[in-house]
Gaussian input, Z-matrix of N, CA and C with variables (Angstrom, degrees):
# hf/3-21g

backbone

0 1
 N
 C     1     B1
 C     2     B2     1     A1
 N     3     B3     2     A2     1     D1
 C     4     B4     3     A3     2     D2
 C     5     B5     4     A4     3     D3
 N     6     B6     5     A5     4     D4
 C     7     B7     6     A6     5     D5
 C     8     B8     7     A7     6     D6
 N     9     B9     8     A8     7     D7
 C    10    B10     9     A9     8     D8
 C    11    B11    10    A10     9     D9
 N    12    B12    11    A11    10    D10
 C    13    B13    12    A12    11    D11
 C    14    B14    13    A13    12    D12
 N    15    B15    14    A14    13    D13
 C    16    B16    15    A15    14    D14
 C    17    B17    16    A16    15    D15
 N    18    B18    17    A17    16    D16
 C    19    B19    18    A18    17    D17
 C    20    B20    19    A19    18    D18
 N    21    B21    20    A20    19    D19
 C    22    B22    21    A21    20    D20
 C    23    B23    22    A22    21    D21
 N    24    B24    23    A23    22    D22
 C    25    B25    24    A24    23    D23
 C    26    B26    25    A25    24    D24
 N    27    B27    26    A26    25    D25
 C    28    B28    27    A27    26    D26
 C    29    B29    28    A28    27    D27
 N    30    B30    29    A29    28    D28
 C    31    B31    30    A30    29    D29
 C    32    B32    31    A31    30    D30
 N    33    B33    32    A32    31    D31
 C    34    B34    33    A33    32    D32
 C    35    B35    34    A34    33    D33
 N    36    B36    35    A35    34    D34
 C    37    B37    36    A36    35    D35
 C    38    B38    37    A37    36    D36
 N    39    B39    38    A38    37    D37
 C    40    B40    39    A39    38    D38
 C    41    B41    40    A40    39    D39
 N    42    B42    41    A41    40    D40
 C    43    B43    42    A42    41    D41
 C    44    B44    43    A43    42    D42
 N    45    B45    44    A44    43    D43
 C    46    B46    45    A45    44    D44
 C    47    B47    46    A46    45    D45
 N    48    B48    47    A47    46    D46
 C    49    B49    48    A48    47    D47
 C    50    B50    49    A49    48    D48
 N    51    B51    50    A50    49    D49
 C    52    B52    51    A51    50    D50
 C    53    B53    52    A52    51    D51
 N    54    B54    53    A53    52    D52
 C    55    B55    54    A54    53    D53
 C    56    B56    55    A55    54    D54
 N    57    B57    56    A56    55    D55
 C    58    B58    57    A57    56    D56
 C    59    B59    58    A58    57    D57
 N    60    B60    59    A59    58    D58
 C    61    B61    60    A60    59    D59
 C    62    B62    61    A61    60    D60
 N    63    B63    62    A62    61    D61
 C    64    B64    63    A63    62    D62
 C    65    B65    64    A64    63    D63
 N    66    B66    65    A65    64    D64
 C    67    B67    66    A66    65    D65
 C    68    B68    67    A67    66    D66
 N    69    B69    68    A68    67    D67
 C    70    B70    69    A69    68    D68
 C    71    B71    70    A70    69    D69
 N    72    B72    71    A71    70    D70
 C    73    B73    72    A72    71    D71
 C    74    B74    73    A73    72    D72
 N    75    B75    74    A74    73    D73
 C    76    B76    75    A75    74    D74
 C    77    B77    76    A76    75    D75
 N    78    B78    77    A77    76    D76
 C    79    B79    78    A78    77    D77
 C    80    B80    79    A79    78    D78
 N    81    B81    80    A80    79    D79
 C    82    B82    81    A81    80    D80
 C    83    B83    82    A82    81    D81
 N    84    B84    83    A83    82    D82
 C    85    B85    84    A84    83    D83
 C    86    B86    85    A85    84    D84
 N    87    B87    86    A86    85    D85
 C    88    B88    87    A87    86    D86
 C    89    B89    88    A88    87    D87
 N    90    B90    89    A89    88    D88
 C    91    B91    90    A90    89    D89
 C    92    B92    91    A91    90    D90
 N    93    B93    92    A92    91    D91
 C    94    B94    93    A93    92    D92
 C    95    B95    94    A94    93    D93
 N    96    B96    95    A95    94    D94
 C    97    B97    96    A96    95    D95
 C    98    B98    97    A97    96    D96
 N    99    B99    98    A98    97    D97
 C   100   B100    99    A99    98    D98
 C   101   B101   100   A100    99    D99
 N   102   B102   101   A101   100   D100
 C   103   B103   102   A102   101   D101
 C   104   B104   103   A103   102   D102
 N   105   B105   104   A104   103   D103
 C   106   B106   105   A105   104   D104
 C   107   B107   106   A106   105   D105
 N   108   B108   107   A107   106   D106
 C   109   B109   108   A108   107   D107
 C   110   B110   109   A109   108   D108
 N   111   B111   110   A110   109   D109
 C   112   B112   111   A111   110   D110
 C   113   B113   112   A112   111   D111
 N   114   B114   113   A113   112   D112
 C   115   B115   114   A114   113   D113
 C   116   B116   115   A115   114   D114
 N   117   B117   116   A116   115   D115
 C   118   B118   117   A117   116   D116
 C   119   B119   118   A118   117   D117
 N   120   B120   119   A119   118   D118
 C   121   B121   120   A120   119   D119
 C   122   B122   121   A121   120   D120
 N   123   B123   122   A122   121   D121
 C   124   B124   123   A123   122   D122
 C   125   B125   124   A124   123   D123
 N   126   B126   125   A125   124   D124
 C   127   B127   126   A126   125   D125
 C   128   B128   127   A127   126   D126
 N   129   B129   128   A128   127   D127
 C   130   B130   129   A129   128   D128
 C   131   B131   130   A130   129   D129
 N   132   B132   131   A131   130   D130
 C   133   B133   132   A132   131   D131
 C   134   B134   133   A133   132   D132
 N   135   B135   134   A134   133   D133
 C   136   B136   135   A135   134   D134
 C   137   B137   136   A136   135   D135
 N   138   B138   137   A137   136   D136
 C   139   B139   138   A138   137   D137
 C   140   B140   139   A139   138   D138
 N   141   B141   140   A140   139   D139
 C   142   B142   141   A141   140   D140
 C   143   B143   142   A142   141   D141
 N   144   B144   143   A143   142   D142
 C   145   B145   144   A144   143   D143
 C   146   B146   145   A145   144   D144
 N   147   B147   146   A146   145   D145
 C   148   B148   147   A147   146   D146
 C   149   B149   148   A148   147   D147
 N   150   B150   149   A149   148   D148
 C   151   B151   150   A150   149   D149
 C   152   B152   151   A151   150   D150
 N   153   B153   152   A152   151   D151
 C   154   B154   153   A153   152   D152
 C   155   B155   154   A154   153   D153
 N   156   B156   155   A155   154   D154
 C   157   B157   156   A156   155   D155
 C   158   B158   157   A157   156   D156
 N   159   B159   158   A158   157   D157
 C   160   B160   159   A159   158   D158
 C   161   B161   160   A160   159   D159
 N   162   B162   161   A161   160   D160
 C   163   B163   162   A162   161   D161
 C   164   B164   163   A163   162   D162
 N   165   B165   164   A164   163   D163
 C   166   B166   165   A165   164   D164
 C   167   B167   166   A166   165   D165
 N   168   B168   167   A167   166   D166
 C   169   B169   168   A168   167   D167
 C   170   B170   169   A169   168   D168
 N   171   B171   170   A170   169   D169
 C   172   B172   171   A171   170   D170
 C   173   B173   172   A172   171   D171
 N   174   B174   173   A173   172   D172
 C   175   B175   174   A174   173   D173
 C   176   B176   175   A175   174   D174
 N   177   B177   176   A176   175   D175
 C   178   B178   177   A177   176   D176
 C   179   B179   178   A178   177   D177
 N   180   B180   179   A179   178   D178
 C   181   B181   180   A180   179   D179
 C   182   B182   181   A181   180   D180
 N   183   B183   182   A182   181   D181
 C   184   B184   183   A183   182   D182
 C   185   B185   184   A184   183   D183
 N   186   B186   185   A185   184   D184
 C   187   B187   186   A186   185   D185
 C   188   B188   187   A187   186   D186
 N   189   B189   188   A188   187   D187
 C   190   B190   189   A189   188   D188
 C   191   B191   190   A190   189   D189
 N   192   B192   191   A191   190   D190
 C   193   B193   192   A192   191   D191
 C   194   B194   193   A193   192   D192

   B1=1.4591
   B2=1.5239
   B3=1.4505
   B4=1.6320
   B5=1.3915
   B6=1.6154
   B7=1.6098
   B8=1.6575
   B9=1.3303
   B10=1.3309
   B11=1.4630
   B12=1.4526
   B13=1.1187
   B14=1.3672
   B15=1.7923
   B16=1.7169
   B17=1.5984
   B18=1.2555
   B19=1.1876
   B20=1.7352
   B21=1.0036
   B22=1.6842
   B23=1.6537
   B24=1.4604
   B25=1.7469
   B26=1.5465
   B27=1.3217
   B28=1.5043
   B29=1.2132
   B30=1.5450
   B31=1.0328
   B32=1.5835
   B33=1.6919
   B34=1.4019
   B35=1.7944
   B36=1.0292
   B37=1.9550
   B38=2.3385
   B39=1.2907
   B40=1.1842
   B41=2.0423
   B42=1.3427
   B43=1.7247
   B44=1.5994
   B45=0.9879
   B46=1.0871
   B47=1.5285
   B48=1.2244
   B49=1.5593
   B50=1.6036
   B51=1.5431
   B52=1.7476
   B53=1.6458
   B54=1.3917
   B55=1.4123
   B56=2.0273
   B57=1.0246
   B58=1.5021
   B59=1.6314
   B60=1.1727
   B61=1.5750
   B62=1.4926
   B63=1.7451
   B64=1.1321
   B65=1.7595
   B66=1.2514
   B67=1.8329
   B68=1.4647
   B69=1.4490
   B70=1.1526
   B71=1.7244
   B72=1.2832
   B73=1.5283
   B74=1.4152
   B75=1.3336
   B76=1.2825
   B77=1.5306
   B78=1.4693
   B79=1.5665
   B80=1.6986
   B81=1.1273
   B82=1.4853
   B83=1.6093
   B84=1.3279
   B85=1.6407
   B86=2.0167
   B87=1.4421
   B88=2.1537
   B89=1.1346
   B90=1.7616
   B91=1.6829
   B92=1.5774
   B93=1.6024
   B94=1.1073
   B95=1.6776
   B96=1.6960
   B97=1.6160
   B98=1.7375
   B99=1.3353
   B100=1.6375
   B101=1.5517
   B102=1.1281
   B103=1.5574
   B104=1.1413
   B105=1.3763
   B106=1.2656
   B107=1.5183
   B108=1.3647
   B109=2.0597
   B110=1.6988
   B111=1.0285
   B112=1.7688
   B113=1.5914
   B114=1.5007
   B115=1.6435
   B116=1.4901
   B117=1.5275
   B118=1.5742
   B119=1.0566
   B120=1.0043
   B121=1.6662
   B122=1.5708
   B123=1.3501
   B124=1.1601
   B125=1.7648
   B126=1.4874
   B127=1.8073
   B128=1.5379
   B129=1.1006
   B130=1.7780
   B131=1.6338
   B132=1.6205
   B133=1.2054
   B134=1.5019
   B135=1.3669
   B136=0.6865
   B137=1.4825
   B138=2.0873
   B139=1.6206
   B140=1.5685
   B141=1.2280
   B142=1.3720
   B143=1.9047
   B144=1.0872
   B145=1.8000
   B146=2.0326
   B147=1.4017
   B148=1.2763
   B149=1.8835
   B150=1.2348
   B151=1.6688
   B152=1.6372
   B153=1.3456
   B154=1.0015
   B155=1.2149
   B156=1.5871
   B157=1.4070
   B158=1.8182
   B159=1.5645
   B160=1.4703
   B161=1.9141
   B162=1.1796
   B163=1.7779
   B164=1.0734
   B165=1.0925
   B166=1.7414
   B167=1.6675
   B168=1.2644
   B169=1.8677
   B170=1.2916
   B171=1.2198
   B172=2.0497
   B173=1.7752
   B174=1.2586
   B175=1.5951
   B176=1.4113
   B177=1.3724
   B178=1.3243
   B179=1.5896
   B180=1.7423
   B181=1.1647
   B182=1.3055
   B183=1.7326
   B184=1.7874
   B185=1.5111
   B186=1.3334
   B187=1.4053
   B188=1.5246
   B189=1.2310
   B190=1.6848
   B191=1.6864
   B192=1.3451
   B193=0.8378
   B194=2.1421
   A1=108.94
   A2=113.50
   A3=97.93
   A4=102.49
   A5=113.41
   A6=125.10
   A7=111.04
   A8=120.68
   A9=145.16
   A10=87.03
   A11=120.65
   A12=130.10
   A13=123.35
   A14=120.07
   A15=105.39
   A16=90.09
   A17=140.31
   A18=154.75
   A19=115.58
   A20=107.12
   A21=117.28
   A22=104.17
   A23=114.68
   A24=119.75
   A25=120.57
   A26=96.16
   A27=95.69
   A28=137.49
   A29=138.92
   A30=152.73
   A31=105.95
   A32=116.76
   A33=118.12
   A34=108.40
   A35=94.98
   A36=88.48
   A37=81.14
   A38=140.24
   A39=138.16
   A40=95.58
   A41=96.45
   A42=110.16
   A43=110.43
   A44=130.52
   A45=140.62
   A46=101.72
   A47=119.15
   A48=123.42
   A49=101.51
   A50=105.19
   A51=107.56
   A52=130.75
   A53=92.40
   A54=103.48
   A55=105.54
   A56=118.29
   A57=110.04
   A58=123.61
   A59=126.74
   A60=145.55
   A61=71.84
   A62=112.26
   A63=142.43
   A64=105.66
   A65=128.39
   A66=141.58
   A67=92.72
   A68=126.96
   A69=139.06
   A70=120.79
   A71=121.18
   A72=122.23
   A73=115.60
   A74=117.92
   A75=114.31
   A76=130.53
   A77=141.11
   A78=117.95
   A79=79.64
   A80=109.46
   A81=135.19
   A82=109.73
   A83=127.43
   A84=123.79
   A85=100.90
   A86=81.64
   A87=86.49
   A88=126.01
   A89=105.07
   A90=108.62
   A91=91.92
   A92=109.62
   A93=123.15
   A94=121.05
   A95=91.97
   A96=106.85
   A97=114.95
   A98=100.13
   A99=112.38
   A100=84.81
   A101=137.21
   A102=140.90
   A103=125.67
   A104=134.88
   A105=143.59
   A106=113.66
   A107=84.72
   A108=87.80
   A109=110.89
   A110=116.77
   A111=110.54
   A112=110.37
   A113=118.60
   A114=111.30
   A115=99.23
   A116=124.45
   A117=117.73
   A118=101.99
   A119=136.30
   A120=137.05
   A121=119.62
   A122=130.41
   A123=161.05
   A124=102.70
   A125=109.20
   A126=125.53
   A127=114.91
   A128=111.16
   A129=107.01
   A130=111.49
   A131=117.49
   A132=118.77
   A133=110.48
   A134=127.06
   A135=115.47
   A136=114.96
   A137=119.98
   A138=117.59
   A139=109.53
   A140=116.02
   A141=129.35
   A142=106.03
   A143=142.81
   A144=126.97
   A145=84.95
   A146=100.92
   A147=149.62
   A148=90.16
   A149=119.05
   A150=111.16
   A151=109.89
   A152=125.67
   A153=141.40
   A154=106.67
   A155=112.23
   A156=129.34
   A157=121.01
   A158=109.25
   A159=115.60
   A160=100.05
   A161=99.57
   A162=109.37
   A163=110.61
   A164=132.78
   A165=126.19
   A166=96.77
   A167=100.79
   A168=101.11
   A169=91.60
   A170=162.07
   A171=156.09
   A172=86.76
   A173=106.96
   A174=111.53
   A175=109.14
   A176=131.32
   A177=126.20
   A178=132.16
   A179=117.44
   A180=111.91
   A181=130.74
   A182=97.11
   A183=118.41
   A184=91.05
   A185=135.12
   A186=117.95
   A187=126.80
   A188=93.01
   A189=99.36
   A190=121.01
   A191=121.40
   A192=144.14
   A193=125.45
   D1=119.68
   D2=-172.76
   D3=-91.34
   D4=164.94
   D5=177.45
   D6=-48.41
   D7=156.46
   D8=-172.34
   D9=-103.60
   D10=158.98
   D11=151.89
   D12=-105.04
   D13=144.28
   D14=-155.18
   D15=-90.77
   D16=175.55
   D17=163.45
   D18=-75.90
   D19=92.97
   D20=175.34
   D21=-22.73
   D22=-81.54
   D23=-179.62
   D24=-51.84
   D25=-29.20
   D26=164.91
   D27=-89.57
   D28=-18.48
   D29=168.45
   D30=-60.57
   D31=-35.32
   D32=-172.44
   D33=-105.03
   D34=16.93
   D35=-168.44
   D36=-125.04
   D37=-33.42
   D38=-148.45
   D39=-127.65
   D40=145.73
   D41=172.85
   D42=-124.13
   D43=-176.36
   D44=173.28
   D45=-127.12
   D46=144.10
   D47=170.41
   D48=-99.21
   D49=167.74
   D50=162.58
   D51=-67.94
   D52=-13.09
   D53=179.76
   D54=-97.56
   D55=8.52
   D56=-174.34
   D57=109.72
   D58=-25.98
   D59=-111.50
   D60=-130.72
   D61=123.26
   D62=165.53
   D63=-66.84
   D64=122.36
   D65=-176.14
   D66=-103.61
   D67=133.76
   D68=155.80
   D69=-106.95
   D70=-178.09
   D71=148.11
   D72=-96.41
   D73=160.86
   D74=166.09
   D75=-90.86
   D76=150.63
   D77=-151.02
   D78=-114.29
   D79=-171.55
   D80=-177.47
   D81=70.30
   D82=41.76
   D83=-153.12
   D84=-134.28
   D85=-6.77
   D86=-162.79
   D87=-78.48
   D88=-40.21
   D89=168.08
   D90=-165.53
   D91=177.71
   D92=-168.17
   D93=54.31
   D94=59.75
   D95=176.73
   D96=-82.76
   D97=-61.94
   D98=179.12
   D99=-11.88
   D100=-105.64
   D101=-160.69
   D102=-67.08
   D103=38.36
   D104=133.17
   D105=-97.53
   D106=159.06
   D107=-171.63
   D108=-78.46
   D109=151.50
   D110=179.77
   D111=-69.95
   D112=-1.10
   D113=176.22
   D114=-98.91
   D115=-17.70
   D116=153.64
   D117=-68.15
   D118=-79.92
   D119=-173.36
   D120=-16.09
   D121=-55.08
   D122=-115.48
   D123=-129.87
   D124=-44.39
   D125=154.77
   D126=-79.27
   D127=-9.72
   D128=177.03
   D129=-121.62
   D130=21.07
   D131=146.62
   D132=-84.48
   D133=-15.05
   D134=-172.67
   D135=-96.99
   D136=164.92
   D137=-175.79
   D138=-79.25
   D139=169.34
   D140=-159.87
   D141=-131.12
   D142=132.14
   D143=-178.27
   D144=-103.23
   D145=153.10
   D146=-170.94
   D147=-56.36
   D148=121.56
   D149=171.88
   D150=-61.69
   D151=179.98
   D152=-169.19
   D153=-80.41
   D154=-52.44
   D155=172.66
   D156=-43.06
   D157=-30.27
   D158=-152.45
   D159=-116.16
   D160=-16.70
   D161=-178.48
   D162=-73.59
   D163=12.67
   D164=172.33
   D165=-107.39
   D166=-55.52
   D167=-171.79
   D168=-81.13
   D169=17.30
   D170=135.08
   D171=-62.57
   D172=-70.22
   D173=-155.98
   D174=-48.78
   D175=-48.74
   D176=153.12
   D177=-37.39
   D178=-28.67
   D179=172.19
   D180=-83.87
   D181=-10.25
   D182=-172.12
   D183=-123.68
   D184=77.08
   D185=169.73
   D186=-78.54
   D187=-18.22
   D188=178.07
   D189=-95.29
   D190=-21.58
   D191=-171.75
   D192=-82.00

């Protein structure tokens, strides 16, 4: 079986946990704060796991990982 290649953007944007469970970032956090509320602000420092729907086609882009 020859090697897969991992996905450059994906290897640096996705984690793997010990339990299986795809780790993301959260989006809306980069610019144009002044006008978001600080309880958006404040929920989008925080990480987000991979939907159910999207963890099969992630897992293909990170196979080793």
């Amino acid at each position: 079986m020859p090697k897969l290649k991992t996905h450059s953007a994906s290897k640096k944007r996705f984690r793997v946990t010990a339990t299986g469970k795809i780790k993301r970032g959260q989006a809306w956090r980069s610019h144009r704060l002044v006008s978001k509320a600080t309880k958006a602000k404040k929920h989008h420092r925080l990480g987000a796991y991979v939907s159910a729907a999207n963890e099969a086609a992630i897992r293909k882009l990170i196979p080793y990982k």
